[in-house]
N, C-alpha and C positions, 0 to 999 in steps of 0.2 A: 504494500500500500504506500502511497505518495504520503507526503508531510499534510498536501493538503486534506485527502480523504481520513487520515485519522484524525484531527482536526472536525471534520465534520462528524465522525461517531464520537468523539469525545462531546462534541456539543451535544448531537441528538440526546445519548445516553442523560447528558447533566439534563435536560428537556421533560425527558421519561422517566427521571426521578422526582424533579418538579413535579409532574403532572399528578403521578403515584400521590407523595404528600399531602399537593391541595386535594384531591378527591377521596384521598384518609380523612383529611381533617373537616371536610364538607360531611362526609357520612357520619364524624361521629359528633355534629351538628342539630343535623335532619331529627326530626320527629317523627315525620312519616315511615312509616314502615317500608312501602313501596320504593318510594325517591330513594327510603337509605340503602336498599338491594343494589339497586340501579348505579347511587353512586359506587357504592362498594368494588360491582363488577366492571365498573370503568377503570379504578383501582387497578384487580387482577387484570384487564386486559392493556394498562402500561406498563407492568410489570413483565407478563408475555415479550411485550416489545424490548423494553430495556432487555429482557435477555438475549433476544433474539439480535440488538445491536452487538450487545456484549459479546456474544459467543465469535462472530466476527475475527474478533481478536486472538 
């Protein structure tokens, strides 16, 4: 990989960790039982991703 493309997985990765956090921290917000599923598996599904950046590597 060039300087530049790891460079862009280190971004995305920091990205897909952000993302994870704030929709952690929105689910254990929520009241609603529905919305908090929902945030939840937005959660699990940056998490998918950031590995799927990670593994990359």
């Amino acid at each position: 990989m060039t300087t530049k493309e790891l460079l862009y997985v280190e971004d995305a990765l920091g990205h897909e960790q952000y993302f994870q956090t704030k929709c952690s921290e929105t689910a254990n917000q929520i009241q609603d039982s529905e919305l908090k599923t929902f945030a939840q598996q937005l959660e699990q599904k940056h998490k998918e991703i950031f590995q799927s950046f990670y593994s990359l590597l």
